[in-house]
C-alpha positions in Angstrom: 84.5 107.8 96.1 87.1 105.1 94.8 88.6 102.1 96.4 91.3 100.6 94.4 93.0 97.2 94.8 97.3 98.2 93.9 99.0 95.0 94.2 97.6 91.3 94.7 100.0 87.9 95.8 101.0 86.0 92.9 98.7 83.4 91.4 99.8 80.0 93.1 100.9 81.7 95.7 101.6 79.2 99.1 99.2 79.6 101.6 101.7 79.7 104.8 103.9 82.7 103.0 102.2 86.0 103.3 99.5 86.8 101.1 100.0 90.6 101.3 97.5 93.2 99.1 97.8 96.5 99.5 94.8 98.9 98.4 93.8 102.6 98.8 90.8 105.3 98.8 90.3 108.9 97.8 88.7 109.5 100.4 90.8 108.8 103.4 90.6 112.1 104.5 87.0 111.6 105.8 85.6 111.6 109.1 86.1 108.2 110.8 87.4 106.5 107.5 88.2 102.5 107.4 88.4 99.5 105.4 86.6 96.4 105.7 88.5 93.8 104.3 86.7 90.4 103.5 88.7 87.0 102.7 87.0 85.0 100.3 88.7 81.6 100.0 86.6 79.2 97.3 84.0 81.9 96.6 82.3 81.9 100.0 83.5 84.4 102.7 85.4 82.9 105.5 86.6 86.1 107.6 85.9 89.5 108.0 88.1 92.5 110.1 88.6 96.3 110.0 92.0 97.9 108.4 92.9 101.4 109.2 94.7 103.6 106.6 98.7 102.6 107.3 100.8 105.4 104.9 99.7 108.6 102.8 96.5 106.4 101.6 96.8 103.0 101.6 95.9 100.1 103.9 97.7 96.7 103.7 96.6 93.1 104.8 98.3 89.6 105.0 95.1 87.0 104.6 98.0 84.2 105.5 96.8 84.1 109.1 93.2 83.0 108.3 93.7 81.2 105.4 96.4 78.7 105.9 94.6 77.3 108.5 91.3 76.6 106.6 93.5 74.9 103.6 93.3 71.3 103.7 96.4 69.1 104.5 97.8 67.1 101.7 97.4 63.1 101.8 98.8 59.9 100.7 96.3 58.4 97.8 95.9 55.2 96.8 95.0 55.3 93.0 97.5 55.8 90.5 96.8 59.7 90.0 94.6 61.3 91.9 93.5 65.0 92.4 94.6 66.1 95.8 91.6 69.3 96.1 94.4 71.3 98.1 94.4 74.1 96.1 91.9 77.2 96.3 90.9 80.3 95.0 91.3 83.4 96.8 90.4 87.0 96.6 90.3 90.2 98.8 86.8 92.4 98.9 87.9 95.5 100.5 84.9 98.5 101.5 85.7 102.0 102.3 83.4 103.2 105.3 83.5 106.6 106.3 81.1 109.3 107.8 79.9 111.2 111.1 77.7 107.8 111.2 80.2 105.5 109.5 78.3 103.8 106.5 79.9 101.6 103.6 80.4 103.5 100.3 82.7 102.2 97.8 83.8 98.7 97.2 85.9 96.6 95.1 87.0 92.9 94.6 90.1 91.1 93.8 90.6 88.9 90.9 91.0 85.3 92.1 94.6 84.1 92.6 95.0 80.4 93.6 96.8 79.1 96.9 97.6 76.0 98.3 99.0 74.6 101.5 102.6 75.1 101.5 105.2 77.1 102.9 108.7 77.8 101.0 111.6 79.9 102.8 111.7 83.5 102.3 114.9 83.3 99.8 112.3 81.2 97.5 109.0 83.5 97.7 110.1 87.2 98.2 111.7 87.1 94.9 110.0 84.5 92.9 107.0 84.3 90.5 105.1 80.7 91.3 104.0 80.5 87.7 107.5 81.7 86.3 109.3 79.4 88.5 107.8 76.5 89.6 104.4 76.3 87.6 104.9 73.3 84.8 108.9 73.2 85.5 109.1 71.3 88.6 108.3 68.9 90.4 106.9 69.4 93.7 109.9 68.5 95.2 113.9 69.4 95.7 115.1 66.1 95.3 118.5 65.9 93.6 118.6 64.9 89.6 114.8 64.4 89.9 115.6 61.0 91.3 113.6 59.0 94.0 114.6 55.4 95.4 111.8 53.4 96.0 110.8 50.2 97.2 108.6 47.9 95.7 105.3 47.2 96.8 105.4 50.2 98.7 104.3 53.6 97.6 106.0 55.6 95.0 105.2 59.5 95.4 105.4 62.3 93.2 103.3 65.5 92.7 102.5 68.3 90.6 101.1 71.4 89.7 99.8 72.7 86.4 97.7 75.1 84.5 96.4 73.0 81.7 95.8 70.1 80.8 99.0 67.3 80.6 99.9 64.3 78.9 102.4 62.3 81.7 104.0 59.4 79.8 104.8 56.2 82.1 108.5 54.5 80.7 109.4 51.0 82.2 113.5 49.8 81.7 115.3 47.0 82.2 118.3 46.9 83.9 119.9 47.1 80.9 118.2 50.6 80.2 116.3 48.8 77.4 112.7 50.4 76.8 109.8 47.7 77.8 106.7 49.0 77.5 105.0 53.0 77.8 102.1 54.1 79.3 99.7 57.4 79.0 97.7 59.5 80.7 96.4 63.0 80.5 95.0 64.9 83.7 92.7 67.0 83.6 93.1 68.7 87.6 95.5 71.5 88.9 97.4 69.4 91.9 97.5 66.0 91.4 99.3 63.1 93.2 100.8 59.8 91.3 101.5 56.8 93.2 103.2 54.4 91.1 103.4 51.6 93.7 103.6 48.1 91.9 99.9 47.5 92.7 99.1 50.4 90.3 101.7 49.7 87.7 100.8 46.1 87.3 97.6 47.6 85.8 99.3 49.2 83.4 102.3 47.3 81.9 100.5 46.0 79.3 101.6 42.4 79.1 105.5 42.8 80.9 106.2 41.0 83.6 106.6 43.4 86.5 109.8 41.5 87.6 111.4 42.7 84.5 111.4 46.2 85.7 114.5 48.0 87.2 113.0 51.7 87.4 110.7 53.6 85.4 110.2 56.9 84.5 107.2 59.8 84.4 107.5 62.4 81.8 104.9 65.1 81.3 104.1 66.0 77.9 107.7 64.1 77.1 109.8 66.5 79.1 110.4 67.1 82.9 111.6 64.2 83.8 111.0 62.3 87.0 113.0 58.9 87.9 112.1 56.1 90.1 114.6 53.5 91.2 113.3 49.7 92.5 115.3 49.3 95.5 115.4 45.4 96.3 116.8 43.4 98.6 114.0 40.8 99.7 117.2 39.2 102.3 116.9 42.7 104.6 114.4 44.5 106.7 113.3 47.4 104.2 111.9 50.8 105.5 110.8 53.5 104.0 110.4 56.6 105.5 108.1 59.2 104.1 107.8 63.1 105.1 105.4 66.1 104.2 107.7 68.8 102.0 107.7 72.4 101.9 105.7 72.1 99.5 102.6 70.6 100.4 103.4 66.8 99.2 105.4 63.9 100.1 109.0 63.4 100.0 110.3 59.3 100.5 113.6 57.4 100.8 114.6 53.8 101.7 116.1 52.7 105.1 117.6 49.4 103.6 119.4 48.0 106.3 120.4 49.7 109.6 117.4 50.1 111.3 116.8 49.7 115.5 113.9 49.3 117.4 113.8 49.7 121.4 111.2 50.6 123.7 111.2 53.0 127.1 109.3 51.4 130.1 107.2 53.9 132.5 105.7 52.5 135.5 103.0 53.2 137.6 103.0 51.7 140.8 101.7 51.9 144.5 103.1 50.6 148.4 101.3 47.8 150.1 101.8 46.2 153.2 100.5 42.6 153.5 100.1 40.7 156.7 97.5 39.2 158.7 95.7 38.6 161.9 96.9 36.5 164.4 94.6 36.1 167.4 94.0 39.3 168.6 97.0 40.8 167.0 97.7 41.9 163.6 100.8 41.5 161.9 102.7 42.9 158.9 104.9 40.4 156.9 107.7 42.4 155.8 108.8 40.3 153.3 106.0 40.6 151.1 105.8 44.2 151.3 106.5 46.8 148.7 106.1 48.7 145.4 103.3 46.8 143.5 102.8 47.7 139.9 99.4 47.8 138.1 100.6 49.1 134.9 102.9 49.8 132.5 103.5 52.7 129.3 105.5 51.8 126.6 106.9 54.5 124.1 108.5 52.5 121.2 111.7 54.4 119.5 114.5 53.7 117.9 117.0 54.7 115.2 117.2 55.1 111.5 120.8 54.9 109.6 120.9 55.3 106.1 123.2 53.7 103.2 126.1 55.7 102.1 124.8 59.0 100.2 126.5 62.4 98.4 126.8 65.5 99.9 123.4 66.6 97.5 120.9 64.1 98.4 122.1 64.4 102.0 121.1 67.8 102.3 118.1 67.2 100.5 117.4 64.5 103.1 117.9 66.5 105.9 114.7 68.2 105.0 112.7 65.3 106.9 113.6 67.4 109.9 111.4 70.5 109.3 108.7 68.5 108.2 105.8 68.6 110.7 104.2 65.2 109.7 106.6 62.2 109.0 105.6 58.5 108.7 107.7 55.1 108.7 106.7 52.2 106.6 107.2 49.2 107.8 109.0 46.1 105.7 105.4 44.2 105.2 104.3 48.0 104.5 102.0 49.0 107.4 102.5 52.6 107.7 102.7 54.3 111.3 102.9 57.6 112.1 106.6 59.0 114.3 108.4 62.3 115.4 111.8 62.7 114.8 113.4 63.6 117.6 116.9 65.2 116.8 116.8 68.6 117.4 119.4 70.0 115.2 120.9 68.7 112.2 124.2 70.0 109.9 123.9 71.0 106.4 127.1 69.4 104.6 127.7 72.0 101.8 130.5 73.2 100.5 132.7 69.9 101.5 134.5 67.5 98.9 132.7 65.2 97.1 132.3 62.2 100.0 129.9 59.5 101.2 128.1 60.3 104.1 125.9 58.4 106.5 122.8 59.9 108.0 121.6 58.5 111.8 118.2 59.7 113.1 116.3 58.8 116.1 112.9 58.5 116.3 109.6 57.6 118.7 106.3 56.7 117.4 103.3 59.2 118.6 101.5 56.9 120.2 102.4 54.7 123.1 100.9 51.5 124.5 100.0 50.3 127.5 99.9 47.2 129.3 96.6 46.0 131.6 95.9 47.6 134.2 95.5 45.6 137.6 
């Protein structure tokens, strides 16, 4: 007897791309031979099913299906770093079980890889290591030059993943690039989350006046270089809208100026006549019959136009579409959730270098209503 485990998914592996292991047996040739294949996701066993051999003698199994739907969902923090616990061990205990009575014989475990909840198109996982490629020399995100606009007193995003521990280096500048003041931190966690909103950096300026500030930067361990730039202009309506990212945390850009609101009216209603008695007769006053409405639905949309942008941060923005969960904050900074509801959008590659303006419609995911008579 001899169960062997031939190829594992790659450590940091996303949890919505397959997680494919194949394994095999000597003894495949027995009488009513299986595999029983057990997920276990944090050290605990979360699922349990029955593979049968699929070529020569090996079985295979994706533990995608299960898992990515026991991963937690990725959220926006408050603190200035926080660690998000979205990310998981996983391994794959797999049991041969054969026999005129089928009994388990042999069995053998995994090693732990870890996952967490993301999804990347095929071109980026079939062929790509995690660790090689994104592990310590990215940013979770695909934003162009590393660069995010941002407004202040609103949240400023960024996230990470990494295998030891990191020094990230805080770097406030003028607007005459002149170096105010630094600030350091070393984390300690695999996936952490920054928010560097100007309630968090006044904590840390150490004496500068926050006004001073035209962007500032976040280095980790001096390199890898992630750029925040203050959007303000306190004589406009500024939005921000904010989406979840392929992979697994949150993407943001400034709607500074063209930005419409509207509202779509349902109504529920019912016909009544209205008249009255007169002696023994009773009769109907026409001109106060009709429709009567005892209440109304509101769904509040509208639109979202961005400033002028390059062709590479406007297909970079366009990635707000895919994303499942978007949000909108507001100009006093009250954040509500809303659906996009384009259904198709163009990719402008391969064009001259030009400005381009992005429009997208919205509606908000909840709707109101009015009292009910």
């Amino acid at each position: 007897m001899a169960v062997t485990i031939q190829t594992s998914p790659n450590n940091y592996t996303p949890s919505d791309n397959p997680l494919s292991y194949t394994f095999s047996s000597t003894q495949t040739g027995q009488a009513n031979f299986s595999f029983k294949v057990e997920i276990i996701l944090n050290g605990a066993t979360v699922s349990e099913d029955r593979v049968f051999v699929g070529s020569g003698t090996y079985g295979h199994y994706d533990a995608s299906p299960i898992v990515k739907n026991l991963m937690q969902s990725p959220r926006v923090t408050t603190a200035l770093n926080t660690s998000m616990d979205i990310i998981s061990t996983l391994a794959l205990k797999v049991t041969e079980i054969y026999g005129n009575t089928p009994v388990a014989v042999g069995t053998v475990t995994s090693s732990d890889i870890f996952t967490f909840k993301s999804s990347l198109a095929p071109k980026e996982w079939e062929d790509s290591d995690f660790v090689a490629d994104y592990l310590n020399t990215k940013w979770l995100t695909d934003t162009p030059n590393n660069t995010f606009r941002v407004i202040r007193g609103q949240d400023a995003l960024c996230a990470m993943l990494i295998s030891t521990n990191k020094k990230i280096e805080f770097k406030f500048y003028d607007s005459s690039d002149i170096l105010l003041d630094t600030y350091d931190i070393t984390l300690n966690y695999r996936y952490w989350q920054v928010n560097a909103s100007s309630a968090n950096l006044t904590a840390v300026y150490g004496g500068v006046d926050y006004n001073d500030v035209a962007y500032f930067t976040i280095n980790i361990d001096t390199s890898e270089l992630l750029t925040f730039i203050y959007v303000d202009d306190y004589c406009n309506d500024i939005h921000e809208l904010v989406w979840l990212n392929k992979y697994g945390t949150y993407d943001q850009y400034p709607i500074e100026h063209n930005v419409s609101e509207e509202s779509e009216i349902e109504t529920r209603s019912f016909r009544k006549k209205y008249g009255a008695w007169n002696g023994t007769a009773f009769g109907y006053d026409s001109n106060s019959s009709g429709s009567i409405d005892f209440e109304k639905t509101i769904t509040d949309k509208g639109s979202l136009v961005t400033n002028y942008m390059t062709d590479t941060v406007q297909n970079w923005f366009v990635s707000a579409y895919d994303s499942p969960e978007q949000y909108l904050y507001n100009p006093i900074g009250l954040l509500f959730r809303l659906n996009l509801t384009d259904r198709s959008y163009k990719n402008k590659q391969g064009r001259f270098d030009e400005l381009i303006m992005e429009e997208m419609k919205y509606s908000r995911t909840m709707t109101r209503s009015t009292i009910k008579l």
